[in-house]
C-alpha positions in Angstrom: 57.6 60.7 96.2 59.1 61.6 99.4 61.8 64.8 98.6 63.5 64.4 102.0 62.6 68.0 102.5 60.6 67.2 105.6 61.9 69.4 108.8 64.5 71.6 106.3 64.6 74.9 106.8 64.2 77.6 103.4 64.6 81.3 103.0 62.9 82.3 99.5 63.5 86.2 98.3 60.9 87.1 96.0 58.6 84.3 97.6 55.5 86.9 97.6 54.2 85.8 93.8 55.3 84.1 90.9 58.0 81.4 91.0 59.1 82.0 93.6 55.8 82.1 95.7 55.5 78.6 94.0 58.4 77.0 95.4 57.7 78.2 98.6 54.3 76.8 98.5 55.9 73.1 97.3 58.5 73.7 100.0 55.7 74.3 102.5 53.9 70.6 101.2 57.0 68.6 101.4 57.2 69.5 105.4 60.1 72.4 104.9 59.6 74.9 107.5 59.6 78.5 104.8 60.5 82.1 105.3 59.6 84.5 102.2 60.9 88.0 101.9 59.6 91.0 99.3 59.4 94.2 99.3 55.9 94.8 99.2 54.2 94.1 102.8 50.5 93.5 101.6 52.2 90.8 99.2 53.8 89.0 101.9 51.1 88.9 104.0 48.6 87.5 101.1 50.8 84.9 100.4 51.1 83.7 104.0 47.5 84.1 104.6 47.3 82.2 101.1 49.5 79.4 102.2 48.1 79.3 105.7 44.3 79.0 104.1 45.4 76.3 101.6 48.2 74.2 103.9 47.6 75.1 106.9 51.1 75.9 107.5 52.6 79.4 108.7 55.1 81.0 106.4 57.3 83.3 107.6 57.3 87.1 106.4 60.0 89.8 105.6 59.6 92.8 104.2 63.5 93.7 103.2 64.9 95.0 99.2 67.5 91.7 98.1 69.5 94.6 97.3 70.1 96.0 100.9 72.5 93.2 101.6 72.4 93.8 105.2 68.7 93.5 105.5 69.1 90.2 103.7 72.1 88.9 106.0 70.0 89.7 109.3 67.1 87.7 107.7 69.5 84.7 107.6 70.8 85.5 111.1 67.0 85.8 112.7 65.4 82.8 110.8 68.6 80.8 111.9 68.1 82.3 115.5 64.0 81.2 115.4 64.6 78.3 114.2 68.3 76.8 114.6 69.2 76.2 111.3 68.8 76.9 107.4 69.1 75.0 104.7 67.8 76.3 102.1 68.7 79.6 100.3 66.5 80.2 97.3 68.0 83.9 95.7 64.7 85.5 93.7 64.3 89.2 92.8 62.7 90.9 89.9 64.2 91.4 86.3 65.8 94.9 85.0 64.2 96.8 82.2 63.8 95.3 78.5 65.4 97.2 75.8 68.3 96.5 73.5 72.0 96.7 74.8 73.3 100.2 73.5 69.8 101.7 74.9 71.5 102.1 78.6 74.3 104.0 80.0 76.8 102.6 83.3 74.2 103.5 85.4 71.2 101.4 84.4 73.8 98.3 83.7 75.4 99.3 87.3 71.9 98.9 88.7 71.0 95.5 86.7 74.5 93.7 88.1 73.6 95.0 91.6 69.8 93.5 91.6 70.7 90.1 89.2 74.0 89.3 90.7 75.2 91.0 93.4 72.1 90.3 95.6 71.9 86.6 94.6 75.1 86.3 95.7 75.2 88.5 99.1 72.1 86.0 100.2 74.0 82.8 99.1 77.2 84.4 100.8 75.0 84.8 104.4 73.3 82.0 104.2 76.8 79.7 103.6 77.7 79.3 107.3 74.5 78.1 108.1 74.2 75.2 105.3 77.7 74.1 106.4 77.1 73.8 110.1 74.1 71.9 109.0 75.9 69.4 106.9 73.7 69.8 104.3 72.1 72.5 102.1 71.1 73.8 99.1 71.5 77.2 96.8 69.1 77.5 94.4 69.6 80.8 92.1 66.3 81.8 89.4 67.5 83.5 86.9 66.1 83.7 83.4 66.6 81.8 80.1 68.6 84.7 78.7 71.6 83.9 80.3 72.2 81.3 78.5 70.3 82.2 75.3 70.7 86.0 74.8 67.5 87.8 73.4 68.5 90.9 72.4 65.4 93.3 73.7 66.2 91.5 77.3 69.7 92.4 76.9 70.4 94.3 81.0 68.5 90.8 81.7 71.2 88.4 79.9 74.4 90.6 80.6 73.4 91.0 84.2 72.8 87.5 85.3 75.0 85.3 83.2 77.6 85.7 86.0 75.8 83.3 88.1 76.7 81.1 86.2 80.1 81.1 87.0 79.4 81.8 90.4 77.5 78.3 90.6 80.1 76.6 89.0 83.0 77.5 91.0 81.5 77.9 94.1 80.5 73.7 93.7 84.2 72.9 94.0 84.1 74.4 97.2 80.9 72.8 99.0 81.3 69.4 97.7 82.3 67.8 100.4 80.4 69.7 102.5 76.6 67.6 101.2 76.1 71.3 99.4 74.4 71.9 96.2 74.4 74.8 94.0 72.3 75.3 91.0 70.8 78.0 88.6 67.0 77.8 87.7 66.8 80.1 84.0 62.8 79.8 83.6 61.3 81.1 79.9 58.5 82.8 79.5 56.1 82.1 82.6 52.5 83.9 83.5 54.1 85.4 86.4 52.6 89.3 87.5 55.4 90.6 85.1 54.3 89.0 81.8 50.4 89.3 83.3 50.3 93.0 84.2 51.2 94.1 80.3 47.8 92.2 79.4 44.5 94.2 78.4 40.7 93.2 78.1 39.0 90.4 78.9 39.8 86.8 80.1 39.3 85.9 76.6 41.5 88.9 75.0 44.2 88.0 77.5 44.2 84.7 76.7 44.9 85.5 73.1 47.7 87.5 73.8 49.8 85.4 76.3 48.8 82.6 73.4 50.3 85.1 71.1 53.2 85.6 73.3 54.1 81.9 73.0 53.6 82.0 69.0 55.9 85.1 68.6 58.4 83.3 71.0 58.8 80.1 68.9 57.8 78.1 72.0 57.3 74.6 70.8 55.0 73.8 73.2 52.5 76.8 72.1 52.0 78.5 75.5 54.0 79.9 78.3 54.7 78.1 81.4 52.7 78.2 85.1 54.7 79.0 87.4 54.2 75.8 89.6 55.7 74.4 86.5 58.6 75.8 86.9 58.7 75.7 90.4 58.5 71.5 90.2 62.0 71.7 88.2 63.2 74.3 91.4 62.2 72.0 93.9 63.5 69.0 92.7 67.2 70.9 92.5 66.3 71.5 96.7 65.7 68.0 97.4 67.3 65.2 98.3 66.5 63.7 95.7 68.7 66.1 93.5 71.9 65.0 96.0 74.2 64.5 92.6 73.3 67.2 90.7 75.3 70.5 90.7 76.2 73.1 89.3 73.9 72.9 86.7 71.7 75.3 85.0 68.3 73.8 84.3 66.6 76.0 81.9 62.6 75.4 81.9 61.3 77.3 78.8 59.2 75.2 77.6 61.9 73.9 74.5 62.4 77.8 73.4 65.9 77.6 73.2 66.6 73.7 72.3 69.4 73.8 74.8 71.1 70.8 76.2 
């Protein structure tokens, strides 16, 4: 199936690992020309070499904090410069820390809005005058299932990034007519590093607890998701394919929360 993605140019944050890595690598196979940014250099460049290996394809690197909206706005402005266009703003970044909501003070929920809100939307915001003199484009924000089902020991997580939501849904009423999509990815529980890297033992022992995971969770499925799994859903909202659809939030969790 041909996405239409063919020539399109994507910025990914968080694009070193995990979902978001994923999406850049599906962005990379439907022809999309790809810049990833993360803060950790050595990451960046083993995903490119990565994707360069597998698809022979080179991947542009940034090494910049979402938060530092600055950084992120000259990352729009340079990839535009290099390559004369974007049209594609995938917003990524890490989670805040688990732990119930009276367990943090202003500053730790003044830190959580600034890294799962604020710097989705400072990236959408600089990448906006691009995908309109482009005449088309897509914003694709990844969130977490907690926004719109609220666990309580992810509760920075929920609180934090629920305003996308809103974001997404006005902001459609402006780009409409503009051939703009925007759209809020809210994966469940996915073997990304995050979930991994609390693991112990061997294969076999860490299968058992990510299986455990899943059981604990009330996945009906019984497992967690891949991350390509849930970058499939992602890359669908980026295509062409996806020209109708929204201001949605497509939650990919596997049936955890029996959302509609």
């Amino acid at each position: 199936m041909d996405l239409g993605l063919n020539g399109k140019v994507a910025l990914v944050s968080g694009g070193s690992a995990g979902i978001g890595l994923a999406i850049a690598r599906d962005l990379v196979r439907e022809g999309a020309t790809v810049s990833i940014a993360g803060r950790d250099p050595a990451r960046l460049a083993k995903a490119r070499d990565g994707l360069r290996a597998e698809l022979g394809a080179d991947v542009g690197i940034r090494t910049l904090d979402i938060r530092d909206t600055e950084a992120a706005r000259a990352w729009v402005e340079d990839t535009a410069a290099e390559h004369g266009a974007v049209h594609i703003a995938v917003t990524n970044a890490g989670g805040p820390p688990a732990g119930p909501t009276s367990a943090f003070g202003p500053d730790d929920y003044r830190a959580a809005f600034e890294l799962g809100m604020i710097a989705h939307i400072a990236l959408a915001q600089a990448a906006l005058p691009h995908l309109r003199e482009a005449g088309w484009g897509r914003i694709l924000m990844i969130t977490s299932e907690t926004i719109r089902d609220l666990i309580p020991k992810y509760a920075l997580s929920g609180i934090a990034r629920s305003g996308l939501i809103g974001y997404a849904k006005t902001l459609v009423h402006e780009l409409g007519q503009g051939n703009i999509t925007v759209n809020v990815l809210a994966p469940g529980y996915t073997a990304t590093d995050a979930l991994l890297s609390g693991l112990s033992g061997d294969a076999e022992a860490r299968a058992a607890q990510v299986a455990r995971v899943a059981e604990e969770a009330g996945i009906p499925l019984g497992r967690v998701a891949r991350p390509e799994e849930v970058a499939a859903a992602g890359t669908f909202l980026l295509s062409d394919r996806a020209s109708f659809v929204t201001g949605t939030v497509q939650v990919v969790d596997g049936g955890r929360s029996l959302g509609v």
